[in-house]
N, CA, C and O of each residue as an XYZ file, in Angstrom:
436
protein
N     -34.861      5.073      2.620
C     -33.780      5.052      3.585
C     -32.572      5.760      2.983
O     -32.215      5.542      1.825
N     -31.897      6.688      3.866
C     -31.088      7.598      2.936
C     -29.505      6.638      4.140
O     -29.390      6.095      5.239
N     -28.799      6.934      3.134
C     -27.455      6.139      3.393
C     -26.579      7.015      4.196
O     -26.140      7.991      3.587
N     -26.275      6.898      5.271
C     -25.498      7.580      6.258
C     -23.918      7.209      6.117
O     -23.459      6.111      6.430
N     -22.939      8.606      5.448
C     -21.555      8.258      5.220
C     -21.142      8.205      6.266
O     -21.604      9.013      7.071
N     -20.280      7.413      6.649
C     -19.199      7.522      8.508
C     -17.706      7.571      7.876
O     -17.453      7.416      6.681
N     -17.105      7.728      8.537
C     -15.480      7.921      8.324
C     -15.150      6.712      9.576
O     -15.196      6.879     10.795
N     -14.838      5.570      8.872
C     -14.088      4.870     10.549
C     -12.852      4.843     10.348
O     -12.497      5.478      9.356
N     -12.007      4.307     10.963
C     -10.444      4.302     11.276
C     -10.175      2.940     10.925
O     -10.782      1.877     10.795
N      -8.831      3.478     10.810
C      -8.356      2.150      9.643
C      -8.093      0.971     10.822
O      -7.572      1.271     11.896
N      -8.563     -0.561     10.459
C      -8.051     -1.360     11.471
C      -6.422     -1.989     11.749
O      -5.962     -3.121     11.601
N      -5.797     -0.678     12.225
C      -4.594     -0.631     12.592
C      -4.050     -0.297     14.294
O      -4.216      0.739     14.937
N      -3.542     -1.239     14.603
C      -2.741     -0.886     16.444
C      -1.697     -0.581     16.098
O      -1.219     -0.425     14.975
N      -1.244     -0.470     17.219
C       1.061     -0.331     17.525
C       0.118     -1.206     18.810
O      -0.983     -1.097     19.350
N       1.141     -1.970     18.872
C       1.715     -2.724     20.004
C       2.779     -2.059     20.892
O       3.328     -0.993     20.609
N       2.979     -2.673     21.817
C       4.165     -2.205     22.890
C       5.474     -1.780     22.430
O       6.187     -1.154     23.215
N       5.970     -2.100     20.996
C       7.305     -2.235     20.862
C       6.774     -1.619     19.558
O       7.471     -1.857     18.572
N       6.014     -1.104     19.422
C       5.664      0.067     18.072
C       5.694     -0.219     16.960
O       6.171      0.452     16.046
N       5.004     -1.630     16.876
C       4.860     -2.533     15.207
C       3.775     -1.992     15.559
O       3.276     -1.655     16.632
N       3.419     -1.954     14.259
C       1.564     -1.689     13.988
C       1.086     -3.170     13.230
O       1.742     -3.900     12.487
N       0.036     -3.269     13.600
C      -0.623     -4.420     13.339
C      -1.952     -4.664     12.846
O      -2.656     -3.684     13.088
N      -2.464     -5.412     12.360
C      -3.523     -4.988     11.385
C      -4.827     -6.089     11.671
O      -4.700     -7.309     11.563
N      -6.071     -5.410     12.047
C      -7.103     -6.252     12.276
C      -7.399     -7.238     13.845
O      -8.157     -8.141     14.197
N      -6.118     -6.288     14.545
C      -6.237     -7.248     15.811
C      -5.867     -8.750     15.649
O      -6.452     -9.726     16.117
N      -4.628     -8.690     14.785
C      -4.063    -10.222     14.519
C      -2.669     -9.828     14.933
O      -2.323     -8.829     15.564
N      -2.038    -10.678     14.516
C      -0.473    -10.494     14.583
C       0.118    -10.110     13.588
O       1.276     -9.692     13.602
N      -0.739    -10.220     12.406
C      -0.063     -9.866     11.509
C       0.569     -7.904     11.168
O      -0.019     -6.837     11.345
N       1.379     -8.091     10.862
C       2.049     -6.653     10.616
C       1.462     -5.842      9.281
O       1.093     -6.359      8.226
N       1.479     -4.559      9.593
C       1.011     -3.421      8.545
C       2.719     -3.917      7.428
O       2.549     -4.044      6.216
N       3.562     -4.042      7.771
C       4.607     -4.201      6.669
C       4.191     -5.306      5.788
O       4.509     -5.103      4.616
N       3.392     -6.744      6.069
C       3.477     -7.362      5.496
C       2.304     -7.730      4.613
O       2.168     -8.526      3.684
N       1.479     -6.848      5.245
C       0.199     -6.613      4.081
C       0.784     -5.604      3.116
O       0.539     -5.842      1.934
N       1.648     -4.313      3.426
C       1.675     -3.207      2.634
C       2.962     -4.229      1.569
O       3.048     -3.924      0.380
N       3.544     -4.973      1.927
C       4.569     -5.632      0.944
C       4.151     -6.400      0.042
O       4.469     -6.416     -1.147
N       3.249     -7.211      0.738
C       2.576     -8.221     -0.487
C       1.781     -7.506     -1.067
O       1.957     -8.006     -2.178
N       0.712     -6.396     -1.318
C       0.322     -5.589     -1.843
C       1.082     -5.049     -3.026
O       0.965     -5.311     -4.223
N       1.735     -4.387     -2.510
C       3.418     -3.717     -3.445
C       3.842     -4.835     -4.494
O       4.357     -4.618     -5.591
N       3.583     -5.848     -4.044
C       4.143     -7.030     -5.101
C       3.296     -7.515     -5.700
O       3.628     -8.601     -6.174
N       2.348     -7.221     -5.908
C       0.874     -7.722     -6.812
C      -0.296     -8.884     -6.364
O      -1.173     -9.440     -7.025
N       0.154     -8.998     -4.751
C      -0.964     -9.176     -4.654
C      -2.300     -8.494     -4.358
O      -2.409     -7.322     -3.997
N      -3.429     -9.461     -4.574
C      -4.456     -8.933     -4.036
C      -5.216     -9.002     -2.574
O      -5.164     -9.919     -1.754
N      -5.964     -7.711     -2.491
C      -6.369     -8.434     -0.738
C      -6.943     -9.654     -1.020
O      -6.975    -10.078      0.136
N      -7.474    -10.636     -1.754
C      -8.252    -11.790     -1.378
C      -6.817    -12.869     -1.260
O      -6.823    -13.821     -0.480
N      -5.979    -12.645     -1.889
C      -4.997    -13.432     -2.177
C      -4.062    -12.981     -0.930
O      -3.340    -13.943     -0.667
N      -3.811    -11.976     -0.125
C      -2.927    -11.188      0.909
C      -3.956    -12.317      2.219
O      -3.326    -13.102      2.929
N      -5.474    -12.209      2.334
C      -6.618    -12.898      3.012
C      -6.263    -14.423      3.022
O      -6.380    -15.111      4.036
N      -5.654    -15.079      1.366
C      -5.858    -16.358      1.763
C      -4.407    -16.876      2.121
O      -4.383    -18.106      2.185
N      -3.204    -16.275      2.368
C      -1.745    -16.211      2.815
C      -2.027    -15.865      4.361
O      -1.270    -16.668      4.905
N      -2.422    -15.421      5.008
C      -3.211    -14.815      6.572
C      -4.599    -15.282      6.876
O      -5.073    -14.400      7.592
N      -5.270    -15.988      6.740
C      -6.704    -16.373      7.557
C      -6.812    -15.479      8.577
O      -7.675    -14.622      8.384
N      -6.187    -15.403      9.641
C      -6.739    -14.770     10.620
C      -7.167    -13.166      9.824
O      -8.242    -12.743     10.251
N      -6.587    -12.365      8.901
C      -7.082    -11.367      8.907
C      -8.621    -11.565      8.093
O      -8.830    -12.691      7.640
N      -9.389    -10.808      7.953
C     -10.354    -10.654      7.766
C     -10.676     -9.667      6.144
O     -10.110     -8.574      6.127
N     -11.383     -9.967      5.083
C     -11.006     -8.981      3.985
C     -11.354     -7.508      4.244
O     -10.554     -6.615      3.963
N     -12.650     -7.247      4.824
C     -12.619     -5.495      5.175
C     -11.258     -5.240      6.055
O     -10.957     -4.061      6.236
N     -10.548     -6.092      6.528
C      -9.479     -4.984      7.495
C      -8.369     -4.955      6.144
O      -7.545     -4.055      5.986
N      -8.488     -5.787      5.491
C      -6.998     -6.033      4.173
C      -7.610     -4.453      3.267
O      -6.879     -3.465      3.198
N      -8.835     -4.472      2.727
C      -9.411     -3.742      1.859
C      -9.044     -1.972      2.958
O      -8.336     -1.078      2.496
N      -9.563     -1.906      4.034
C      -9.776     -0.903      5.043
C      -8.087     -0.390      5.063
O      -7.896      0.814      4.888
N      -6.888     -1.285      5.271
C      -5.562     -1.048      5.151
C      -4.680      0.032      3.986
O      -4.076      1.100      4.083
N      -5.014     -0.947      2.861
C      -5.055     -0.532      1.448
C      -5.252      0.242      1.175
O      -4.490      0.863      0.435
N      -6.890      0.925      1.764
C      -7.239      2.259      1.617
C      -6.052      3.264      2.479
O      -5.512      4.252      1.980
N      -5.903      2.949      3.326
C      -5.162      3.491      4.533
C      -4.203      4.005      3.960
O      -4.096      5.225      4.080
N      -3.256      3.323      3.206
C      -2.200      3.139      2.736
C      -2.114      3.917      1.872
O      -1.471      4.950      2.060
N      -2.858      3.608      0.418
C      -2.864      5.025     -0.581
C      -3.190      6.227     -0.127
O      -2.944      7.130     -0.926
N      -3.717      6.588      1.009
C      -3.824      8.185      1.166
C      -3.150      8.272      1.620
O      -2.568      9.299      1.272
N      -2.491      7.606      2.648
C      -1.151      8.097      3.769
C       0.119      7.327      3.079
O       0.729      6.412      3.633
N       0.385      7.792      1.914
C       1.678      6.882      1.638
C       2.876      7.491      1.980
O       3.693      6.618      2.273
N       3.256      8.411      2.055
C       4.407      8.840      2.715
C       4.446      8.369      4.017
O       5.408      7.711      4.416
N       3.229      8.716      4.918
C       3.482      8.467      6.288
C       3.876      6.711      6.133
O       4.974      6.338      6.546
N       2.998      5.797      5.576
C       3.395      4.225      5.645
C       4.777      4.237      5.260
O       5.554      3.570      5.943
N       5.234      4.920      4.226
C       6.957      4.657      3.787
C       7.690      5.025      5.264
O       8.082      4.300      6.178
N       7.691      6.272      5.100
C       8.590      6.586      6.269
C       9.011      5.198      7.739
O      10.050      4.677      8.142
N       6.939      5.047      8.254
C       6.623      3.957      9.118
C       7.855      2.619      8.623
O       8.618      1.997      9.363
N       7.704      2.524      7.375
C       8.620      1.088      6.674
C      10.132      1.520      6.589
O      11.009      0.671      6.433
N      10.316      2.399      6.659
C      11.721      2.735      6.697
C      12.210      2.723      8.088
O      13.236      2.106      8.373
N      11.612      3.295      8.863
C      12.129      3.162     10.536
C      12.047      1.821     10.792
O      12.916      1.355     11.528
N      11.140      1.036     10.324
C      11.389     -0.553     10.917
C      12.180     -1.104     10.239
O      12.403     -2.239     10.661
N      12.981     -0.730      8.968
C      13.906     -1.972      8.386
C      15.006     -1.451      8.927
O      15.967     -2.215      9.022
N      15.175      0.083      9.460
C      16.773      0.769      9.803
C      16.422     -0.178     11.492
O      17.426     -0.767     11.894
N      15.502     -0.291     12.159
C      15.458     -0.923     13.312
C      16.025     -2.239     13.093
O      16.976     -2.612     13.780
N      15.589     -2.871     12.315
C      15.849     -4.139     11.904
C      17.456     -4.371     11.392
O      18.293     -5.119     11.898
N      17.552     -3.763     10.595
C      19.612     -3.663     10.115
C      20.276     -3.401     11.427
O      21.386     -3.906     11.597
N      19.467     -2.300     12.875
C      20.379     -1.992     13.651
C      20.425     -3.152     15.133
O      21.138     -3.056     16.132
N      19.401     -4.196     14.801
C      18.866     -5.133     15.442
C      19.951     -6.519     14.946
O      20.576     -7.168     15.785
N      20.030     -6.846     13.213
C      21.082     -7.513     13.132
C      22.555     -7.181     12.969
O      23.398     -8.065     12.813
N      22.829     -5.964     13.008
C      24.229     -5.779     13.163
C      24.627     -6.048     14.859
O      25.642     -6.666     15.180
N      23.839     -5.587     15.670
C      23.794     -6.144     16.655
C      24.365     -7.635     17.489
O      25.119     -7.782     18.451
N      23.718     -8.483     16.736
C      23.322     -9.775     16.942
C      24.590    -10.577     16.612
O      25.102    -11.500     17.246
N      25.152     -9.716     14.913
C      26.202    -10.159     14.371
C      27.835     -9.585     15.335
O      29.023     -9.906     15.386
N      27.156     -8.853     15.787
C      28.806     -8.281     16.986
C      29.076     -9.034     17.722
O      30.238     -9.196     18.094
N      27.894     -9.845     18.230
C      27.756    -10.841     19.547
C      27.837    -12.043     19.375
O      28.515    -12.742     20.127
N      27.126    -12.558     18.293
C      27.568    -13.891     17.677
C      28.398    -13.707     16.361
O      27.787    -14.078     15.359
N      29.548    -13.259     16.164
C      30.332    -13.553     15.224
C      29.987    -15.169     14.328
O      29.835    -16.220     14.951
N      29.901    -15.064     12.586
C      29.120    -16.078     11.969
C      30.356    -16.363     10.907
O      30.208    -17.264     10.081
N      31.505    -15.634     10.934
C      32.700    -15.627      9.855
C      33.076    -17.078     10.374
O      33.194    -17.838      9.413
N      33.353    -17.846     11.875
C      34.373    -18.954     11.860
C      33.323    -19.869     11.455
O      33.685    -20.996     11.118
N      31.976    -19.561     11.424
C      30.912    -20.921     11.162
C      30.828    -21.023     10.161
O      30.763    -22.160      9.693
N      30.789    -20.000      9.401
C      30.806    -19.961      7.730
C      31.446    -20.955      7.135
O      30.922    -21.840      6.459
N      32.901    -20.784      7.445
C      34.032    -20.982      7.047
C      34.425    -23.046      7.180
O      35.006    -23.828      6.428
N      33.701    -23.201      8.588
C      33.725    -24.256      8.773
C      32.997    -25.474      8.363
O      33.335    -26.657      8.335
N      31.720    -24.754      7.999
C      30.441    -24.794      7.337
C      31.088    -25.688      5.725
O      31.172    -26.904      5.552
N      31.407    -24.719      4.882
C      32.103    -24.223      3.864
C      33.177    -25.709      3.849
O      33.254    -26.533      2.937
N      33.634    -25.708      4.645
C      35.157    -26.740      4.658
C      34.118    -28.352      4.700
O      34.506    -29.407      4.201
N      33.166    -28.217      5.209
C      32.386    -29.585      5.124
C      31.430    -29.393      3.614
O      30.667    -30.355      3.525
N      31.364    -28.994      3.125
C      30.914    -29.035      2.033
C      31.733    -29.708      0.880
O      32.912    -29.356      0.847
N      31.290    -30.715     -0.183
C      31.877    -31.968     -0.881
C      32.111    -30.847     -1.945
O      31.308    -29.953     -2.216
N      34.048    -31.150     -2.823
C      34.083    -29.616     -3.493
C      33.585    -30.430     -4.778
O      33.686    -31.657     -4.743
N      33.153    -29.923     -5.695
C      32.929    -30.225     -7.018
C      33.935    -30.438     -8.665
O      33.354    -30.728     -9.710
């Protein structure tokens, strides 16, 4: 029996709002490619996520080292989304008088 190579595609979506997501879970391509980056391993990335599955963690990984520019870039547009998501939030709910008040109930030392 001679072994037939295939090329499949990495198990990665975008969703509606253009997170990519990994394995048909919820979980996010940022947060496998982060815990990765930080030493974990896929079995250890697998037992932090159950729902993902280890060929989609292993299948990612791969993904990831050949396309690493494209994943950076991908990680850079979602954290500038994200800074422009809480500066946002912070215009609308001002957090300086809660702080402060916060702060004033606290026992001083």
């Amino acid at each position: 029996m001679a072994l037939i190579a295939t090329q499949e595609a990495p198990p990665l979506t975008t969703d509606d709002h253009g997170v990519v997501r990994v394995g048909g879970t919820r979980v996010t391509l940022d947060v496998v490619v982060h815990a990765f980056d930080a030493g974990a391993s896929p079995e250890e990335i697998v037992q932090s996520f159950p729902t993902l599955s280890l060929p989609d963690v292993y299948a990612t990984i791969a993904y990831m080292l050949r396309h690493r520019s494209e994943i950076d870039a991908y990680l850079a547009e979602q954290a500038a989304e994200a800074e422009a998501i809480r500066r946002k939030i912070e215009e609308r709910y001002p957090t300086a008088e809660l702080r402060q008040r916060l702060r004033a109930r606290q026992p001083r030392a």
